[in-house]
ZADO-1210 file (C-alpha; in nm, 4 decimals, padded with zeros to 6 digits):
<atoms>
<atom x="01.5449" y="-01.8262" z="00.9651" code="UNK" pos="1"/>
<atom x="01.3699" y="-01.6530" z="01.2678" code="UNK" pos="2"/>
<atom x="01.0887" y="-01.3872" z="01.1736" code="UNK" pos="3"/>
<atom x="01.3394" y="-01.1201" z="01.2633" code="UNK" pos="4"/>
<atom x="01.5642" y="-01.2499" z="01.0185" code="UNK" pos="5"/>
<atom x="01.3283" y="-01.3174" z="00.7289" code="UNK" pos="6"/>
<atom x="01.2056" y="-00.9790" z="00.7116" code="UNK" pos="7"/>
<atom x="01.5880" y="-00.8727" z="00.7102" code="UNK" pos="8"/>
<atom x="01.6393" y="-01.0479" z="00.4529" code="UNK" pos="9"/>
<atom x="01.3618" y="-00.9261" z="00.2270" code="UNK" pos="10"/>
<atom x="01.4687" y="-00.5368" z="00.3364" code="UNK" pos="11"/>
<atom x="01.8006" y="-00.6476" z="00.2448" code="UNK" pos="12"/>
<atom x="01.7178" y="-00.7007" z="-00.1148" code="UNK" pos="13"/>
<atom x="01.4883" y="-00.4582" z="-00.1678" code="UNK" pos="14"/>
<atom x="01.7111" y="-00.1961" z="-00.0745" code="UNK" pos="15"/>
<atom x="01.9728" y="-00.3041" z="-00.3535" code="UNK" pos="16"/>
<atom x="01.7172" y="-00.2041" z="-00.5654" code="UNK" pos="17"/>
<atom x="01.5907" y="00.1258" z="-00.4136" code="UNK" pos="18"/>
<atom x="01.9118" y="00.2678" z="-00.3410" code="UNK" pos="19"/>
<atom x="01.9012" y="00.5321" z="-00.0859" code="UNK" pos="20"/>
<atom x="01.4943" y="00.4730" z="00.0014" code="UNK" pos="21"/>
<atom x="01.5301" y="00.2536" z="00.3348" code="UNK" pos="22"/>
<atom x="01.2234" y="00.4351" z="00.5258" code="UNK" pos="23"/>
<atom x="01.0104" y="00.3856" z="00.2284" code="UNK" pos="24"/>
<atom x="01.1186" y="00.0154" z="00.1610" code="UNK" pos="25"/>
<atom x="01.0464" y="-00.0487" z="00.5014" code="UNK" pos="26"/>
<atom x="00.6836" y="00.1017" z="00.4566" code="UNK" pos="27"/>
<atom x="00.6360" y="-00.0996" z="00.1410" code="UNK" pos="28"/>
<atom x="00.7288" y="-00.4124" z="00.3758" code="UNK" pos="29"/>
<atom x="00.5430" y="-00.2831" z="00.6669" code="UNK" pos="30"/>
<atom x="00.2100" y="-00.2423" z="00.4835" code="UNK" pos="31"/>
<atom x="00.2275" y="-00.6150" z="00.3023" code="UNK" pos="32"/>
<atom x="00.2862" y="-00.7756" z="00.6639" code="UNK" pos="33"/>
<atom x="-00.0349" y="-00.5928" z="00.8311" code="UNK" pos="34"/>
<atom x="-00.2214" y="-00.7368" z="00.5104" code="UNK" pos="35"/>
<atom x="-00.3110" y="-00.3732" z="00.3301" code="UNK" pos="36"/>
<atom x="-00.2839" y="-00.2358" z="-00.0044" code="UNK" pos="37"/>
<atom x="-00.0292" y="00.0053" z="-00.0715" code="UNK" pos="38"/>
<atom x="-00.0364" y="00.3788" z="-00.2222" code="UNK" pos="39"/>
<atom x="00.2572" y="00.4879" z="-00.3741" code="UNK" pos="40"/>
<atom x="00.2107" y="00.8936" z="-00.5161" code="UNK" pos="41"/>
<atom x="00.4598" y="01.0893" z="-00.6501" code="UNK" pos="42"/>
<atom x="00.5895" y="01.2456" z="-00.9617" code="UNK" pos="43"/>
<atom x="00.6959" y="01.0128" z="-01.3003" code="UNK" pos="44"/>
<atom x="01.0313" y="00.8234" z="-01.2560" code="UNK" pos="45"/>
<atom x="01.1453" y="00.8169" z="-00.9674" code="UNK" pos="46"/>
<atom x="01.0963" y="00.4461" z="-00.9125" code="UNK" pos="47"/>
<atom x="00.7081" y="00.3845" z="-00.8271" code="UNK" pos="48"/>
<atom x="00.6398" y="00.1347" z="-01.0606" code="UNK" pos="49"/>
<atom x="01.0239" y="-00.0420" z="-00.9749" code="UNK" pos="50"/>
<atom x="00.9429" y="-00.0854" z="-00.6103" code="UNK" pos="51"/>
<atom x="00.5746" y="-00.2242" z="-00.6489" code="UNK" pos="52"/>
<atom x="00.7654" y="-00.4650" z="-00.9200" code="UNK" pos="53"/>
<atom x="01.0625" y="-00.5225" z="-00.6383" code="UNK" pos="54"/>
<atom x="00.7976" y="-00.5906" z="-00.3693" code="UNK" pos="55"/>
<atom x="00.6296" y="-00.8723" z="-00.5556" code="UNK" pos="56"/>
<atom x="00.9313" y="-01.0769" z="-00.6985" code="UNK" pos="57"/>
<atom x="01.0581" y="-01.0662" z="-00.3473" code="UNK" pos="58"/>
<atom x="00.7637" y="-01.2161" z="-00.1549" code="UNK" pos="59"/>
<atom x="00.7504" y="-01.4472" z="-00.4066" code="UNK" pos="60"/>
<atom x="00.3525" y="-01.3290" z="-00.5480" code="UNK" pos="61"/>
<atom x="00.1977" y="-01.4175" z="-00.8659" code="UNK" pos="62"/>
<atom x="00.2498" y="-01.0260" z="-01.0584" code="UNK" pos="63"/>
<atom x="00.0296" y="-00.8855" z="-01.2969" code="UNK" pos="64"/>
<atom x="00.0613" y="-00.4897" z="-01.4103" code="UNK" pos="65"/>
<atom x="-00.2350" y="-00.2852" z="-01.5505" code="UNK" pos="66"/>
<atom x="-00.1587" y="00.0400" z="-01.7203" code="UNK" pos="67"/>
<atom x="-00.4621" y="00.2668" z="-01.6158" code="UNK" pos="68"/>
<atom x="-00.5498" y="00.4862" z="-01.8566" code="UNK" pos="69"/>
<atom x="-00.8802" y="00.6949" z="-01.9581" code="UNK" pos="70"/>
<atom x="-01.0110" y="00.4904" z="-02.1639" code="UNK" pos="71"/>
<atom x="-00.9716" y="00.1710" z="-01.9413" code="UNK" pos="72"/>
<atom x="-01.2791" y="-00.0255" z="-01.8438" code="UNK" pos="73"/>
<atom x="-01.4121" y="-00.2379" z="-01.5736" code="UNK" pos="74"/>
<atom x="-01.4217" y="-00.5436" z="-01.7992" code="UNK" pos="75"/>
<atom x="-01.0201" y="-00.4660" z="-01.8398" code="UNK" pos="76"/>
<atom x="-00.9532" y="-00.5200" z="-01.5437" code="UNK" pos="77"/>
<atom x="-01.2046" y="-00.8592" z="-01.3713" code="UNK" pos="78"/>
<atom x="-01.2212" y="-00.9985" z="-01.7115" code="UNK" pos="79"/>
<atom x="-01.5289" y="-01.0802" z="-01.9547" code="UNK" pos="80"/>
<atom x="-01.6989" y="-01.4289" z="-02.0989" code="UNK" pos="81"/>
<atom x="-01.6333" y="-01.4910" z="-02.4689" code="UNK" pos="82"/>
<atom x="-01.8584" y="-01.7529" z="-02.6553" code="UNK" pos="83"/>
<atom x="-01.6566" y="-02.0899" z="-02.7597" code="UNK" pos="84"/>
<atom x="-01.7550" y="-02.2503" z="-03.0670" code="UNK" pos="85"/>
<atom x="-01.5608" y="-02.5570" z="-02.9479" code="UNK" pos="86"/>
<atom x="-01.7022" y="-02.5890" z="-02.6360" code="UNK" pos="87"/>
<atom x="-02.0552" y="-02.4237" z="-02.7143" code="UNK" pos="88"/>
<atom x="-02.0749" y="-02.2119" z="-02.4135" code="UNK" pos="89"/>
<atom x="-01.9333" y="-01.9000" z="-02.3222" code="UNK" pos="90"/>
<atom x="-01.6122" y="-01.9092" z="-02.1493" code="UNK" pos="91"/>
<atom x="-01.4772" y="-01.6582" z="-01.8103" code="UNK" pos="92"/>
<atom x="-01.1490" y="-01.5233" z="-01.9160" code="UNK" pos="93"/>
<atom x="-01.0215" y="-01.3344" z="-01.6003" code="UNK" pos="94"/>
<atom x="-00.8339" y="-01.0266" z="-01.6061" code="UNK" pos="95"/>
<atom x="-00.5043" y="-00.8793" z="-01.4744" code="UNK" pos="96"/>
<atom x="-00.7152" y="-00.8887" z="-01.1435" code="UNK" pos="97"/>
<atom x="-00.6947" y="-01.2502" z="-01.0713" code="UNK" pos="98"/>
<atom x="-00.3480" y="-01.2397" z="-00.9129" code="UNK" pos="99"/>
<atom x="-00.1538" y="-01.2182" z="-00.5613" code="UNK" pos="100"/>
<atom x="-00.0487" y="-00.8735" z="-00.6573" code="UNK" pos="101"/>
<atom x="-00.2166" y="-00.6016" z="-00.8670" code="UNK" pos="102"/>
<atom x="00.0132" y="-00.3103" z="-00.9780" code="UNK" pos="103"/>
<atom x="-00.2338" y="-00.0540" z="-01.0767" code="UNK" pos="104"/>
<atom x="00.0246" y="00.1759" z="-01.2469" code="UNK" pos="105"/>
<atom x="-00.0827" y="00.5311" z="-01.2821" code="UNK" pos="106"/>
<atom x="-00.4144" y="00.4401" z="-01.1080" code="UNK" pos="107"/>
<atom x="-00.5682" y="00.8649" z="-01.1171" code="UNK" pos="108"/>
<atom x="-00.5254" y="00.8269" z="-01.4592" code="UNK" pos="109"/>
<atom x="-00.8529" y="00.6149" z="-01.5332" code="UNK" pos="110"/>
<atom x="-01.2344" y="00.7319" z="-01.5250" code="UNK" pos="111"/>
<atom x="-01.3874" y="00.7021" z="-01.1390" code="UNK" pos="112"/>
<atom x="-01.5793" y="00.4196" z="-01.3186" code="UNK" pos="113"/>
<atom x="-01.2803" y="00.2505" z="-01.3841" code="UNK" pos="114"/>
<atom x="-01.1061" y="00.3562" z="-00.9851" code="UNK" pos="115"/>
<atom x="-01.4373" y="00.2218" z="-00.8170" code="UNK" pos="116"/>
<atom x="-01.4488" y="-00.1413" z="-00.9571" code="UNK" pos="117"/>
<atom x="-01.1481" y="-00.1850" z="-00.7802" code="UNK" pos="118"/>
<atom x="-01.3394" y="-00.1058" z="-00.4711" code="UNK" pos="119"/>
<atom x="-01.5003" y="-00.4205" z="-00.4163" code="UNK" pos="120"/>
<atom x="-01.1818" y="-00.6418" z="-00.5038" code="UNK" pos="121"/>
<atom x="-00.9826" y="-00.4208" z="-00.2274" code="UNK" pos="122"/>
<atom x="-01.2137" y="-00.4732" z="00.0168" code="UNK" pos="123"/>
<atom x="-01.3949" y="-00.8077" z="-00.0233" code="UNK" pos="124"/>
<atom x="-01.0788" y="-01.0123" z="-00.1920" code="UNK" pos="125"/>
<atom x="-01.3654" y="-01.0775" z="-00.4699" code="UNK" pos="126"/>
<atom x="-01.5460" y="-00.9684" z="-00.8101" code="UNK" pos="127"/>
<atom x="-01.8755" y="-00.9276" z="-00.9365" code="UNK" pos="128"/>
<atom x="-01.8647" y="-01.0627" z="-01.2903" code="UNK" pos="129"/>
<atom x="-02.2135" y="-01.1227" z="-01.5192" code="UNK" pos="130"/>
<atom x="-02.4124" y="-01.1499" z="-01.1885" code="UNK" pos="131"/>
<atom x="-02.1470" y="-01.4012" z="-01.0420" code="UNK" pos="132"/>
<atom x="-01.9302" y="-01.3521" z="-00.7578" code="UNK" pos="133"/>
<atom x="-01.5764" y="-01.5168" z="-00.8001" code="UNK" pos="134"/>
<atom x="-01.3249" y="-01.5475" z="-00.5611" code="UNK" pos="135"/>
<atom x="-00.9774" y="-01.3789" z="-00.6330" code="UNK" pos="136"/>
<atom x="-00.6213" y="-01.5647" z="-00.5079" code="UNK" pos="137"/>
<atom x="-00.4775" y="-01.5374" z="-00.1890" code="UNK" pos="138"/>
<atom x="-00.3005" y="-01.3135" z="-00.0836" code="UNK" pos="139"/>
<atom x="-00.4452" y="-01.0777" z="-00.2756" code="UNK" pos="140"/>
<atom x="-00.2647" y="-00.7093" z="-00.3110" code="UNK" pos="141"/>
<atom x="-00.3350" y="-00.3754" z="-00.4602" code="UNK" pos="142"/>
<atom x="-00.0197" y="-00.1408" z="-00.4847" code="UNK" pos="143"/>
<atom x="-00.1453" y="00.1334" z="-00.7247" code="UNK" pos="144"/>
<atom x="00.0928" y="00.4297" z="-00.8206" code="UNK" pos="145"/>
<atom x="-00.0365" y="00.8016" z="-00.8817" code="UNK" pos="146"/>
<atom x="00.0841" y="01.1439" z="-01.0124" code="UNK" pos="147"/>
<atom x="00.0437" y="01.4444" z="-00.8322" code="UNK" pos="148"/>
<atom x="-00.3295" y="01.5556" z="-00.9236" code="UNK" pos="149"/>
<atom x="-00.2218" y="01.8841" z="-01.0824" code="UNK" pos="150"/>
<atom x="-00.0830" y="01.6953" z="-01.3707" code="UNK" pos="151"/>
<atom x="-00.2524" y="01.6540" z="-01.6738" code="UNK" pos="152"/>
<atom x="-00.4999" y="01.3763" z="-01.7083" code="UNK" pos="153"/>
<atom x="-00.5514" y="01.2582" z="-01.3754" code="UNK" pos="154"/>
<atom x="-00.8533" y="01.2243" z="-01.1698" code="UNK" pos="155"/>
<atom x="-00.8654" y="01.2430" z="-00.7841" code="UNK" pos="156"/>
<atom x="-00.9339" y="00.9241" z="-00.6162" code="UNK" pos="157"/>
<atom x="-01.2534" y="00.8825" z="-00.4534" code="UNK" pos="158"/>
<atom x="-01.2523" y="00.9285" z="-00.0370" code="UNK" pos="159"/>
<atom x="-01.4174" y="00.5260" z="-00.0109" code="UNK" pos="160"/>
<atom x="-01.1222" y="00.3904" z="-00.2480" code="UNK" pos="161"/>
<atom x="-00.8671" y="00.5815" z="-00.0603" code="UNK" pos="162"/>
<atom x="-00.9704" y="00.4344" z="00.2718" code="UNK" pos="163"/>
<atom x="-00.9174" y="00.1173" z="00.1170" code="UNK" pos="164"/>
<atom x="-00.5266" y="00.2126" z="00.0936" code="UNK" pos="165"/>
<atom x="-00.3596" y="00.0980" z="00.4202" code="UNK" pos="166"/>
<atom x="-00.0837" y="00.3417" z="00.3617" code="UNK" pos="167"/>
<atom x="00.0401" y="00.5798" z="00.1582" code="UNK" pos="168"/>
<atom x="00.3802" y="00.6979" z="00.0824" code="UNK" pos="169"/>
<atom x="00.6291" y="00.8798" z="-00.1724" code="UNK" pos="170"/>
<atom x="00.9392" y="00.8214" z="-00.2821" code="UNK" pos="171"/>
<atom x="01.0667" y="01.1746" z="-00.3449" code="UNK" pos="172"/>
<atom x="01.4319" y="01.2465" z="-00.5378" code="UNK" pos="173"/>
<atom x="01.6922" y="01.0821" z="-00.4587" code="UNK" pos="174"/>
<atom x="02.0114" y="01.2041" z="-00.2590" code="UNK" pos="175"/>
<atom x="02.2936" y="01.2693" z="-00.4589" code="UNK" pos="176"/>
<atom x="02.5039" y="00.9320" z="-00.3510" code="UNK" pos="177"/>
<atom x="02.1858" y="00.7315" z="-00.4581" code="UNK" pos="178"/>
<atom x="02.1579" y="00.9430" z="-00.7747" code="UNK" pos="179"/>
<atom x="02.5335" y="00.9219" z="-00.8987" code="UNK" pos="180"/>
<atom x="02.4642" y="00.5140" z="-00.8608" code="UNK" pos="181"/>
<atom x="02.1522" y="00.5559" z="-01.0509" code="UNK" pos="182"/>
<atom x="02.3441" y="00.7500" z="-01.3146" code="UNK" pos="183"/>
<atom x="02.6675" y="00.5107" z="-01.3531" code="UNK" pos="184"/>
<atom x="02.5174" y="00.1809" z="-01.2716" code="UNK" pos="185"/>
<atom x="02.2832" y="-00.0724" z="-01.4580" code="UNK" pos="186"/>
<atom x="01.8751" y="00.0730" z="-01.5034" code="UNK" pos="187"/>
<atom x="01.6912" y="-00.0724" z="-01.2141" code="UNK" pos="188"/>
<atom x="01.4117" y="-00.2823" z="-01.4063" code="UNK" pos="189"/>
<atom x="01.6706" y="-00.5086" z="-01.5182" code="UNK" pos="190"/>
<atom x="01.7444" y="-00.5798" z="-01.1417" code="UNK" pos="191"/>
<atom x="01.4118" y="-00.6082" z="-01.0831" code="UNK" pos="192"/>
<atom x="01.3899" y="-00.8791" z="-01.3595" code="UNK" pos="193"/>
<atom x="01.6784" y="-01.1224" z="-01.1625" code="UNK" pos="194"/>
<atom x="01.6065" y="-01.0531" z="-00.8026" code="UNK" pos="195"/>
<atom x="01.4967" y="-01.3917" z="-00.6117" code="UNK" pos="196"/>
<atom x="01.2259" y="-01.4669" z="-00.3922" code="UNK" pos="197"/>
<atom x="01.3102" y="-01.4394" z="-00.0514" code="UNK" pos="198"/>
<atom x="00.9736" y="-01.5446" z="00.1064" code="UNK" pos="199"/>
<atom x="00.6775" y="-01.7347" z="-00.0224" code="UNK" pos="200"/>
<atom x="00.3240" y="-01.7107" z="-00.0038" code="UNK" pos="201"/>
<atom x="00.3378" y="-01.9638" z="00.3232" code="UNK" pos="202"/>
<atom x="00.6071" y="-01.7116" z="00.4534" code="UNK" pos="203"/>
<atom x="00.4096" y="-01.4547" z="00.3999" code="UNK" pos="204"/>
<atom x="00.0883" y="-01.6097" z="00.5998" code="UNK" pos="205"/>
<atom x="00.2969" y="-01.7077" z="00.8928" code="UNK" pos="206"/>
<atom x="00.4641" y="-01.3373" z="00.9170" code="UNK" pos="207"/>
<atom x="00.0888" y="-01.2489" z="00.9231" code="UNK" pos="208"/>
<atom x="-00.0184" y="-01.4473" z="01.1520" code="UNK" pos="209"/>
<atom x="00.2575" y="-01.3076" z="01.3768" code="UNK" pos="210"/>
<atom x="00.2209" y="-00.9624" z="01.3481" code="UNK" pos="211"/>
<atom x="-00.1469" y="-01.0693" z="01.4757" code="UNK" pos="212"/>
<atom x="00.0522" y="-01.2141" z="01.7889" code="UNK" pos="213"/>
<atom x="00.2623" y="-00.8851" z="01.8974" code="UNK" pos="214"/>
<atom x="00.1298" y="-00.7405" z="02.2424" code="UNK" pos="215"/>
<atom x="-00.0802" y="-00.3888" z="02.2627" code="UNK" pos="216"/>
<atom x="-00.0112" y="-00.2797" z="02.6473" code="UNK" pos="217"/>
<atom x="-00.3596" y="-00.0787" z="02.7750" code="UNK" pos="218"/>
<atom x="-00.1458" y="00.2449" z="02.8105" code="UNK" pos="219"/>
<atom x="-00.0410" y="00.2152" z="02.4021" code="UNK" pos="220"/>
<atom x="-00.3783" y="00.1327" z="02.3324" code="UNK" pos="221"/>
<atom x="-00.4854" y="00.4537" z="02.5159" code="UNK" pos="222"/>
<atom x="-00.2029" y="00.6460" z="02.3322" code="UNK" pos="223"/>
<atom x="-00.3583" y="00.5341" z="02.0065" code="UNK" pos="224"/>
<atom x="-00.7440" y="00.6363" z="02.0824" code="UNK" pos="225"/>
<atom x="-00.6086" y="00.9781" z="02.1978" code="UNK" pos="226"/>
<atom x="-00.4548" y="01.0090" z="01.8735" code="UNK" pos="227"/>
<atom x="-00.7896" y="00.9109" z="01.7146" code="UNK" pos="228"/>
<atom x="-00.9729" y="01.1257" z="01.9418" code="UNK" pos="229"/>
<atom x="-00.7723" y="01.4163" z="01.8441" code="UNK" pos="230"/>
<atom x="-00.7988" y="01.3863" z="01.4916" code="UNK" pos="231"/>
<atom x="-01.2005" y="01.4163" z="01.5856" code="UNK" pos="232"/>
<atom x="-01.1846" y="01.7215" z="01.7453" code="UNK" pos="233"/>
<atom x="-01.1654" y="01.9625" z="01.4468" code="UNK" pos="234"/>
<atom x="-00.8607" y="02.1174" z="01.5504" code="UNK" pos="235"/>
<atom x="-00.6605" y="01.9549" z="01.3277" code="UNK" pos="236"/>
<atom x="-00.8657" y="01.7883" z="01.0283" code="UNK" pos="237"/>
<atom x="-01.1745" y="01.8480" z="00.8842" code="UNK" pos="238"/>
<atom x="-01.3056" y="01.4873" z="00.9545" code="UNK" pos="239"/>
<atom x="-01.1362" y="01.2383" z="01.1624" code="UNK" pos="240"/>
<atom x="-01.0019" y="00.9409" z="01.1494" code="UNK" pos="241"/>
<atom x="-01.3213" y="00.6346" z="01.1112" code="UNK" pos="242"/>
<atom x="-01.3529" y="00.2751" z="01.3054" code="UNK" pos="243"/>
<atom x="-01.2185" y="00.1089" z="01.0588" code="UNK" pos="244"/>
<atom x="-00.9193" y="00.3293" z="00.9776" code="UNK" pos="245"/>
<atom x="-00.8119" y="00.3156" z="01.3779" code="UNK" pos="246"/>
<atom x="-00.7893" y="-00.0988" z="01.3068" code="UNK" pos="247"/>
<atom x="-00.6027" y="-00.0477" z="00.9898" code="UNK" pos="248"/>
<atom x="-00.3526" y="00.1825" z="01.2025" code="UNK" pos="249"/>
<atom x="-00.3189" y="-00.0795" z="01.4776" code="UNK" pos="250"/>
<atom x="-00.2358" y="-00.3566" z="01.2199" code="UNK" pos="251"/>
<atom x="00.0010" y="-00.1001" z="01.1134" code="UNK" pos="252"/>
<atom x="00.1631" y="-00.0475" z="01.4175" code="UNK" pos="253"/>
<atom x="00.1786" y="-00.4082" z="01.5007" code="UNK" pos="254"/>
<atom x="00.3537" y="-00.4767" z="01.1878" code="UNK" pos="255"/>
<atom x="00.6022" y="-00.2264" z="01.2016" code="UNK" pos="256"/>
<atom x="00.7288" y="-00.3086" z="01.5999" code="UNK" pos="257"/>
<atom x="00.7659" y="-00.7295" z="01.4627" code="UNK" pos="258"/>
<atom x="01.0060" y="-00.5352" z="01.1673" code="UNK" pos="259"/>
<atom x="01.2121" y="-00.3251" z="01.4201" code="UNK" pos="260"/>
<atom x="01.2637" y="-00.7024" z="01.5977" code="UNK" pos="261"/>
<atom x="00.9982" y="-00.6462" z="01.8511" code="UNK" pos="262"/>
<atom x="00.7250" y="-00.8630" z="02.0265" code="UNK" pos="263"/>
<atom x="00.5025" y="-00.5692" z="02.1083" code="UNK" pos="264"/>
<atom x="00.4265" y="-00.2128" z="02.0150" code="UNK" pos="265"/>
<atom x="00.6063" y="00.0682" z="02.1414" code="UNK" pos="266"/>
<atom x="00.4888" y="00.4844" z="02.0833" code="UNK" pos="267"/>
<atom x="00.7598" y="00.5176" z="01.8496" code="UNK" pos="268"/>
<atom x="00.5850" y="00.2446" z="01.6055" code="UNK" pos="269"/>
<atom x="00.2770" y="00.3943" z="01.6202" code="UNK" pos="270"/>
<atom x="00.4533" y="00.7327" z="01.4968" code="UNK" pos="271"/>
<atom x="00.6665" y="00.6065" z="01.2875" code="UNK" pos="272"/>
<atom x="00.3360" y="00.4575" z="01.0805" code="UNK" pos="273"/>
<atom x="00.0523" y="00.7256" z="01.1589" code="UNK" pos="274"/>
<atom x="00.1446" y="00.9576" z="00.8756" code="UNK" pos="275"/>
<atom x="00.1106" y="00.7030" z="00.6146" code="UNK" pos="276"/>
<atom x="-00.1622" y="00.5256" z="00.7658" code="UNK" pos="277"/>
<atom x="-00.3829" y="00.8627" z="00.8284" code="UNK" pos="278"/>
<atom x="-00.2451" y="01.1639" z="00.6184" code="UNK" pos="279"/>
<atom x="-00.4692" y="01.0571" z="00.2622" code="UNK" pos="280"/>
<atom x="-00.7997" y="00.9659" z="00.4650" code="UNK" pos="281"/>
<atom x="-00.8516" y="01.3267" z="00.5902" code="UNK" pos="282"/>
<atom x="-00.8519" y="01.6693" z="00.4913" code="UNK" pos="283"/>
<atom x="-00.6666" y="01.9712" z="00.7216" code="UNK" pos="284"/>
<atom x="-00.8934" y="02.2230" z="00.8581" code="UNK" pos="285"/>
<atom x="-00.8729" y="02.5583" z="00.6053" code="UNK" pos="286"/>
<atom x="-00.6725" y="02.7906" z="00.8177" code="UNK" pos="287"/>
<atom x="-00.3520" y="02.4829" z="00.8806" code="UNK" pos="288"/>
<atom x="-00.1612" y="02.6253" z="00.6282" code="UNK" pos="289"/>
<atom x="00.0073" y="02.2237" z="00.6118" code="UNK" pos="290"/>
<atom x="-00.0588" y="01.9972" z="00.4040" code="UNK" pos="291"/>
<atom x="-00.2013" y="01.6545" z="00.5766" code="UNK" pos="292"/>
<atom x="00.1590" y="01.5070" z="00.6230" code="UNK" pos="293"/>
<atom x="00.2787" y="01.8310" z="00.8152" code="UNK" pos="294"/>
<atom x="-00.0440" y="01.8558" z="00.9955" code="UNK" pos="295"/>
<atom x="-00.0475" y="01.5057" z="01.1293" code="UNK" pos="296"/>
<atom x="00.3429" y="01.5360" z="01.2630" code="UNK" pos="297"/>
<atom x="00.2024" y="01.8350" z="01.4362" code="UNK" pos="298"/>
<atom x="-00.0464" y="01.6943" z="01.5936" code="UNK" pos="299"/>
<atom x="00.1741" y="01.3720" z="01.7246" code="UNK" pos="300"/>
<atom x="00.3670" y="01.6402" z="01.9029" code="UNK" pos="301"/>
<atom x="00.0482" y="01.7979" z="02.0428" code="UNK" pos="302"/>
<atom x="-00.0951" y="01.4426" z="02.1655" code="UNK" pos="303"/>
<atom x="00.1165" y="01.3797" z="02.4984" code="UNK" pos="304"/>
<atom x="00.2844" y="01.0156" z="02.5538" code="UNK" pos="305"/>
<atom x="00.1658" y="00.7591" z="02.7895" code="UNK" pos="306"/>
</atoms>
């Protein structure tokens, strides 16, 4: 199969599962192939946890699933030594951390303590454990669900972990079609359990490595710093958009022109991506009346084309 086709095939599946989600499938897809880790937010059952499950089985990634909860701790999550009688020496058990995909489940639901030891795994593909750095597998992915922060027990994410999030979407209700299937039809999990990988990890690397390869014309790459720009000039937000954020948006955009079938990035990539990619880094100036989402569609329309 051709790239084209092997990310086909993988939307394909996942879309069995997540009946009537294709956009948000495709961002799911879109932000493994640039590389990122994935922010999933909405409101309890309406598939979260299924699709960060989906995503993983299909790309064919080692899985592990941490239930974030107040009382969670650091240790929980890199692992601790224990002391082996046998062996006379203490022993590194790692944690749910040590694998090609982390679901943090419910991740606003744990201490900041708890949220920021992530930081350093998110960013640096490594942990700090007893004063020694160890080296976590490759790939390595964070797709973390959240609750709305006016429910109960949840704590807002700190600004630096949330610009470790390449995107960040939400699922929303389903339509009625997609509901009626829910309704009638087998519970999703247990599809989840028997889908088949459709890539593997070597798949995975060489879908990378061409989403690295698709062309940026000058005039996009001016369309893109005007859209930076403009999130800058307080009209819009209260803070713009960082260096590092305006790569993670290219990547983006890259990765979502090789899934249309394209060798290079057109305007309507870039907007199809820049919500996700932006909205959860920055805060809407006080008189927007929007919320981030709303105010970042507004300002696409604002930002004239090349």
């Amino acid at each position: 199969m051709d790239v084209t086709q092997k990310i086909q095939a993988v939307l394909d599946q996942l879309n069995t599962v997540m009946a009537g989600k294709s956009a948000q499938v495709r961002d799911g897809v879109v932000c493994l192939l640039a590389g990122g880790h994935l922010l999933i937010e909405d409101v309890p059952g309406v598939g979260k946890t299924t699709l960060a499950h989906a995503l993983a089985r299909t790309f064919g990634l080692q899985f592990s699933r941490v239930q974030f909860t107040a009382d969670l701790m650091p240790s929980d999550l890199s692992g601790v030594s224990v002391y082996e009688r046998t062996q006379e020496r203490f022993v590194f058990h790692p944690g749910p951390v040590f694998a090609q995909v982390l679901l943090a489940d419910e991740i606003n639901r744990a201490s900041p303590k708890t949220q920021s030891a992530l930081l350093e795994a998110m960013e640096e593909k490594q942990v700090s454990v007893e004063g020694e750095t160890r080296a976590l597998p490759w790939p390595f992915f964070v797709i973390a669900t959240q609750n709305p922060y006016d429910q109960l027990g949840t704590y807002a994410l700190p600004e630096s972990q949330l610009d470790r999030f390449l995107m960040r979407i939400s699922l929303g209700y389903p339509e009625r079609a997609a509901e009626r299937e829910l309704l009638s039809g087998n519970g999703r999990r247990d599809l989840v359990e028997q889908l088949p990988a459709v890539l593997s990890a070597d798949d995975l690397a060489a879908l990378q490595q061409a989403v690295g390869r698709v062309h940026v014309a000058e005039p996009l790459m001016d369309y893109v710093q005007d859209l930076i720009a403009a999130t800058r000039s307080g009209r819009w937000f209260l803070q713009g958009l960082s260096p590092r954020a305006g790569i993670a948006l290219m990547r983006a955009a890259r990765a979502q022109a090789l899934a249309s079938g394209r060798d290079y990035v057109a305007p309507d990539d870039v907007q199809a991506i820049l919500p996700q990619c932006v909205a959860h880094r920055m805060m809407p100036v006080s008189d927007a009346g929007r919320g981030a989402v709303e105010q970042v569609r507004a300002m696409i329309d604002a930002v004239p084309l090349p």
